[in-house]
C-alpha positions as CSV (number, residue, x, y, z in Angstrom):
1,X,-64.9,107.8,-89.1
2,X,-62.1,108.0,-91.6
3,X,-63.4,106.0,-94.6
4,X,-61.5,108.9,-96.6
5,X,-58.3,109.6,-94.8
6,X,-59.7,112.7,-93.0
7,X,-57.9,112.2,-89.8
8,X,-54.9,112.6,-91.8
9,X,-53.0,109.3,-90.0
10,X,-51.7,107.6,-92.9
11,X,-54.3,105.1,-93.8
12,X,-58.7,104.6,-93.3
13,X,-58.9,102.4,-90.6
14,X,-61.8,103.6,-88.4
15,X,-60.4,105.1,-85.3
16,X,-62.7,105.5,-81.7
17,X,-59.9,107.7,-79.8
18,X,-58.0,110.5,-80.1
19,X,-54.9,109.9,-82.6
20,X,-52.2,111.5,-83.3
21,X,-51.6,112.7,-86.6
22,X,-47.7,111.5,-87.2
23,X,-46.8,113.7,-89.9
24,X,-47.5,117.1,-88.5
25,X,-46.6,118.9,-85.0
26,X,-46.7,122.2,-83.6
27,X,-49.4,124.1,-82.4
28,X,-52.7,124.3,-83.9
29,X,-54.9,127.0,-84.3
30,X,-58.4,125.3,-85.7
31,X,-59.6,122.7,-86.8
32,X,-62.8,122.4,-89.7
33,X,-64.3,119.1,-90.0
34,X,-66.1,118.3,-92.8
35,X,-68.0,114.9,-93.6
36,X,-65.4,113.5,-95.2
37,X,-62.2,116.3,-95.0
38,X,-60.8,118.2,-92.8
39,X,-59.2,121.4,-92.5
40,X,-56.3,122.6,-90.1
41,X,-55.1,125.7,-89.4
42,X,-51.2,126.0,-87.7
43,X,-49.7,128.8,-85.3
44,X,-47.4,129.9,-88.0
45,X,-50.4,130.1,-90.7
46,X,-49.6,127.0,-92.3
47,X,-52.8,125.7,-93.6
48,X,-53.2,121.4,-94.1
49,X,-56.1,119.7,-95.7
50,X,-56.6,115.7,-95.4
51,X,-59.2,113.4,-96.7
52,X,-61.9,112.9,-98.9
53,X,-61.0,115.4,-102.6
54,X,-63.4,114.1,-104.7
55,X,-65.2,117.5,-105.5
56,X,-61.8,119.9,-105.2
57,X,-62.6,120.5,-101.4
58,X,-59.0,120.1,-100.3
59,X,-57.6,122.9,-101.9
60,X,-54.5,121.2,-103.6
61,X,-56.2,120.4,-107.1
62,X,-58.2,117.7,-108.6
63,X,-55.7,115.3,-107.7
64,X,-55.4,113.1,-105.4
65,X,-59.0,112.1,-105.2
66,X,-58.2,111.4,-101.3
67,X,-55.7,112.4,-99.0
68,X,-54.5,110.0,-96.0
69,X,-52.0,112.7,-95.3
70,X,-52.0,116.3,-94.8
71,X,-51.0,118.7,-97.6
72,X,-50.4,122.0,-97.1
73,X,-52.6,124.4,-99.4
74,X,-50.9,127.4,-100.4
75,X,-52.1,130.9,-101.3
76,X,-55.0,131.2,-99.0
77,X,-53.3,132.5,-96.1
């Protein structure tokens, strides 16, 4: 898991623990998973979005087609 950058560490090196993801801290509200994204929610309604973009899921535009990172999507919260 993390062919597309979805656990937001920096790079798509399988991982089989828990990391931690280096550019982000605070507390976290949720989490959404998809197959190839993910989705996560902040305590102060900061919304980030990591992974596979191929089909727009991310939020942030076309572009980048993946995301190793988080971006923060604005205007949804």
């Amino acid at each position: 898991m993390n062919d597309c950058g979805q656990l937001g560490i920096g790079n798509k090196v399988n991982q089989f623990r828990p990391q931690k993801v280096p550019s982000l801290e605070g507390h976290f509200v949720q989490v959404a998973l998809g197959s190839n994204h993910s989705i996560i929610l902040k305590g102060d309604n900061t919304l980030y979005a990591c992974g596979s973009n191929a089909s727009g899921q991310l939020g942030i535009g076309s572009k980048p087609k993946e995301a190793e990172i988080p971006y923060q999507i604005h205007g949804i919260i």
